[in-house]
Every structure is written in C-alpha cells, then in structure tokens.
C-alpha positions as CSV (number, residue, x, y, z in Angstrom):
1,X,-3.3,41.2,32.5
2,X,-6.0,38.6,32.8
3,X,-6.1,37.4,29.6
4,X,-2.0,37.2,29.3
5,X,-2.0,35.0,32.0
6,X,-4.7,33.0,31.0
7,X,-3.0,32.5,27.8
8,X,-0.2,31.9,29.5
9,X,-1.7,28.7,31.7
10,X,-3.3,27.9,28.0
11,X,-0.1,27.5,26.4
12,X,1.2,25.4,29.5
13,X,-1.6,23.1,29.0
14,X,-1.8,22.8,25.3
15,X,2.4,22.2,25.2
16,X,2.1,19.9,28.6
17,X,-0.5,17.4,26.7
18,X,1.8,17.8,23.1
19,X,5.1,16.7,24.5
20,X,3.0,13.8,27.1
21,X,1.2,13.0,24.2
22,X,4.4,12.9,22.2
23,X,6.5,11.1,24.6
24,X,3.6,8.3,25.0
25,X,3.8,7.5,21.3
26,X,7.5,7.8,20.9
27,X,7.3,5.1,23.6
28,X,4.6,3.1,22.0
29,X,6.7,3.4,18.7
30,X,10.0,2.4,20.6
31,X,8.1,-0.8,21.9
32,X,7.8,-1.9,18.7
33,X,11.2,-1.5,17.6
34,X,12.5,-3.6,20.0
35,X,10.5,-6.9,19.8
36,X,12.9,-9.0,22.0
37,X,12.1,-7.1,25.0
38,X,9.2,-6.1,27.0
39,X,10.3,-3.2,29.0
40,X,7.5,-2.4,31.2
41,X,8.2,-5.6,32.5
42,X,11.7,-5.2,32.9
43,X,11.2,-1.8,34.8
44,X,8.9,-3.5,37.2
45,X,12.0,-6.0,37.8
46,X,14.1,-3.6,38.4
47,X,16.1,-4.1,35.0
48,X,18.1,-0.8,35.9
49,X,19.5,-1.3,32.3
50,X,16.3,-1.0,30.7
51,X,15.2,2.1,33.1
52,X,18.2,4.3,31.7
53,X,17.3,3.0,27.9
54,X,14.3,3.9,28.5
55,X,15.2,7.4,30.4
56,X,17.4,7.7,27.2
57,X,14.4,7.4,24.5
58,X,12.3,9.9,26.7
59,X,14.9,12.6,27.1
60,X,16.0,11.7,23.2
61,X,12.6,12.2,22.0
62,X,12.0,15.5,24.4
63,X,15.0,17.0,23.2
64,X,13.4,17.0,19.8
65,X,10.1,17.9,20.1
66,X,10.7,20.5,22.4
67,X,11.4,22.8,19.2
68,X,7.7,21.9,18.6
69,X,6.3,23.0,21.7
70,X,8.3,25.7,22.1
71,X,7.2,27.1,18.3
72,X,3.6,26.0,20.3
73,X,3.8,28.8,22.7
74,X,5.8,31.4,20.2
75,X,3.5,30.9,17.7
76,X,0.1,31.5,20.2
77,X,-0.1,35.3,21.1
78,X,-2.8,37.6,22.8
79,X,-5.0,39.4,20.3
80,X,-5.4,36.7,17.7
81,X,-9.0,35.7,16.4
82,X,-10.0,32.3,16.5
83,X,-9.4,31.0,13.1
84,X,-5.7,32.5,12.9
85,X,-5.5,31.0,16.4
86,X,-6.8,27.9,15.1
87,X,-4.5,27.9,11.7
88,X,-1.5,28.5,14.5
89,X,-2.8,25.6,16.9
90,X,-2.6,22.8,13.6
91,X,1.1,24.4,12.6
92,X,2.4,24.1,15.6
93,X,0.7,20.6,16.2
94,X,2.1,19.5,12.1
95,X,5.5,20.6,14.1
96,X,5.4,18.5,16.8
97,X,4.2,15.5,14.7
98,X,6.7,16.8,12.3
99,X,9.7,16.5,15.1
100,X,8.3,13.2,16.8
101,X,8.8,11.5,13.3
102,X,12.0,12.3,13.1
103,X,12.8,11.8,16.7
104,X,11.6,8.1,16.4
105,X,13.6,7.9,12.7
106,X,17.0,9.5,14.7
107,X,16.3,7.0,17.6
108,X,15.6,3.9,15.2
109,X,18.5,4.6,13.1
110,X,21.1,5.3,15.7
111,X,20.0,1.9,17.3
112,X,20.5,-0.1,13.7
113,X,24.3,2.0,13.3
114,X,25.2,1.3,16.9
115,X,24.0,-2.5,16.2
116,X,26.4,-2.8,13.4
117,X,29.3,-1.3,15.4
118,X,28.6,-3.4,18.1
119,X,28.2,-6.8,15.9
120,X,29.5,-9.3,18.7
121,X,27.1,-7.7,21.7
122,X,23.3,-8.7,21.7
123,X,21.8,-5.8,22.8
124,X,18.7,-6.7,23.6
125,X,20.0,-10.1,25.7
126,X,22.6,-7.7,27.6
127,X,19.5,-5.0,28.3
128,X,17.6,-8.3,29.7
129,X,20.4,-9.4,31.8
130,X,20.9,-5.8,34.0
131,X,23.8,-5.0,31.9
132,X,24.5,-1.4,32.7
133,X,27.4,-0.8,30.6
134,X,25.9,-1.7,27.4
135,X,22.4,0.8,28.6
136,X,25.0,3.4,29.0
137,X,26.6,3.4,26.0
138,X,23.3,3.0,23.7
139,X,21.7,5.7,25.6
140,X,24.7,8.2,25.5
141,X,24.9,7.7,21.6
142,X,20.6,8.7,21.6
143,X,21.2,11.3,23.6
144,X,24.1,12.8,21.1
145,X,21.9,12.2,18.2
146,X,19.3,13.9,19.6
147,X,21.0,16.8,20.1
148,X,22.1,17.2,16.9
149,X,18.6,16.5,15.5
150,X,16.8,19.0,17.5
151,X,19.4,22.1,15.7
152,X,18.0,20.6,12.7
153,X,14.6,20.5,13.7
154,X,14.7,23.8,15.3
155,X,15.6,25.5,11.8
156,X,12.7,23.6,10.3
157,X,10.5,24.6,12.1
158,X,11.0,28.3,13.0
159,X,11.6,28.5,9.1
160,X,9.0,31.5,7.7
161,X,7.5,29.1,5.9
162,X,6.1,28.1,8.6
163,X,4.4,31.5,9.7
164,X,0.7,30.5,11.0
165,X,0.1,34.8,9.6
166,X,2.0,33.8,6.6
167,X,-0.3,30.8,6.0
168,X,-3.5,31.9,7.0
169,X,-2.9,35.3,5.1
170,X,-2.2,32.9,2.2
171,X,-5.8,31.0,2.8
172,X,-7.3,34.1,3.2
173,X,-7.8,34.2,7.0
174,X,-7.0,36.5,9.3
C-alpha cells in the first residue's frame, strides 16, 4: 500500500513539473509569436484583454498536453524495473513534447487563419488598447481548436505503437 501511494505522489510530481514545464515554454514560444506585444507587461497594467489571451493560450496548450500527462501516469505502474520504468518515463516525456509541438503549431496557425478572417482588425493594437471583445473572440477560437487537437493527440498517443513494454521488449529490456 506504501509503495502505491508513493507512486502515486510520484506520478503527481513527475506530471505537475511536465505540464508547468510545458505551459512555461508554450508561453515562451507564444511570446515570440507575437512580437508587437509584451504581455507581461500588459498583465501588470491590467490589460484585461491580454489576461484572457493569455488564459486562452494556457488552457489551449493544457488541453493538449494533458493527453501527455495523462499517458504519463497510465503508462507508470507498480512493479516495473528501472529500465522499463525509465524506457516509459522518455515515451511519455517524447508525448508531452510530442503534444506541446503541436499545441504551439494549432495555436500559431489558428492566430494566422483568424488574422486573415479578421483583415480590417489589428489584433495586436486592439489587445494593447483593453479591447475585450477582440480577446474574446481570439481566445474562444484557441480554445475550439484545442479541443479538437487534443482528440487527435489523444489517438496518437495512446496508439500501441507507443507501448513503453512494446518498445522496450523490442530493445531488449524488460
């Protein structure tokens, strides 16, 4: 009982610092994206328009990678020896990288169709200038997008391809 609960707190940890980690550089990556606009700065302003974008790329990007994680914690199970623990620990962490890229391609993508709909509105002047309506809008369409990306994801990743036994019996490791 010990050990299932310490495994337990293990895979709490291990998927708590994957999707942080995750969200942090989906962030990063989103800064760059949008070189008009410094958004820390226009969160410590008060931009409210720039705090539900911003909401909007975190939940668009945890929506995806939470596949990842959860694969994490379905792939990690109590009597394992190290190295098939460790081949499971680099699948599931592949995964997550796996679902962050394409959470940051979705979100990038989205942003560049929605700007070409949207030809007469400057996004990035109308996030600068509070506008609410415009932050609404951009961060209901990443928010739909992400949804359907995560199915997607989600059938990657539990594919048996993917099998950490599968691969390590195939690398001769078990």
């Amino acid at each position: 009982m010990v050990i299932g609960i310490a495994l337990g707190l293990l895979k709490l940890v291990v998927g708590l610092a994957l999707s942080m980690g995750s969200i942090y550089l989906g962030l990063k990556m989103f800064d760059r994206m949008t070189p008009g606009i410094n958004e820390m700065e226009e969160i410590k302003k008060g931009n409210a328009a720039v705090g539900i974008l911003m909401a909007a790329v975190v939940l668009s990007i945890a929506t995806v990678v939470q596949s990842g994680v959860q694969a994490f914690g379905n792939n990690i199970v109590l009597g394992m020896s190290v190295p098939l623990l460790l081949v499971a620990l680099a699948i599931s962490t592949l995964n997550l990288l796996f679902g962050l890229i394409v959470a940051i391609a979705a979100i990038y993508i989205a942003l560049k169709v929605l700007d070409k709909i949207t030809a007469d509105i400057n996004e990035t002047e109308e996030f600068k200038q509070g506008n609410v309506a415009v932050a609404i809008m951009e961060a209901g369409v990443l928010l739909a997008v992400s949804f359907v990306i995560q199915a997607g994801i989600s059938g990657v990743i539990s594919s048996s391809l993917l099998d950490p036994k599968l691969i390590a019996a195939a690398i001769g490791i078990s």
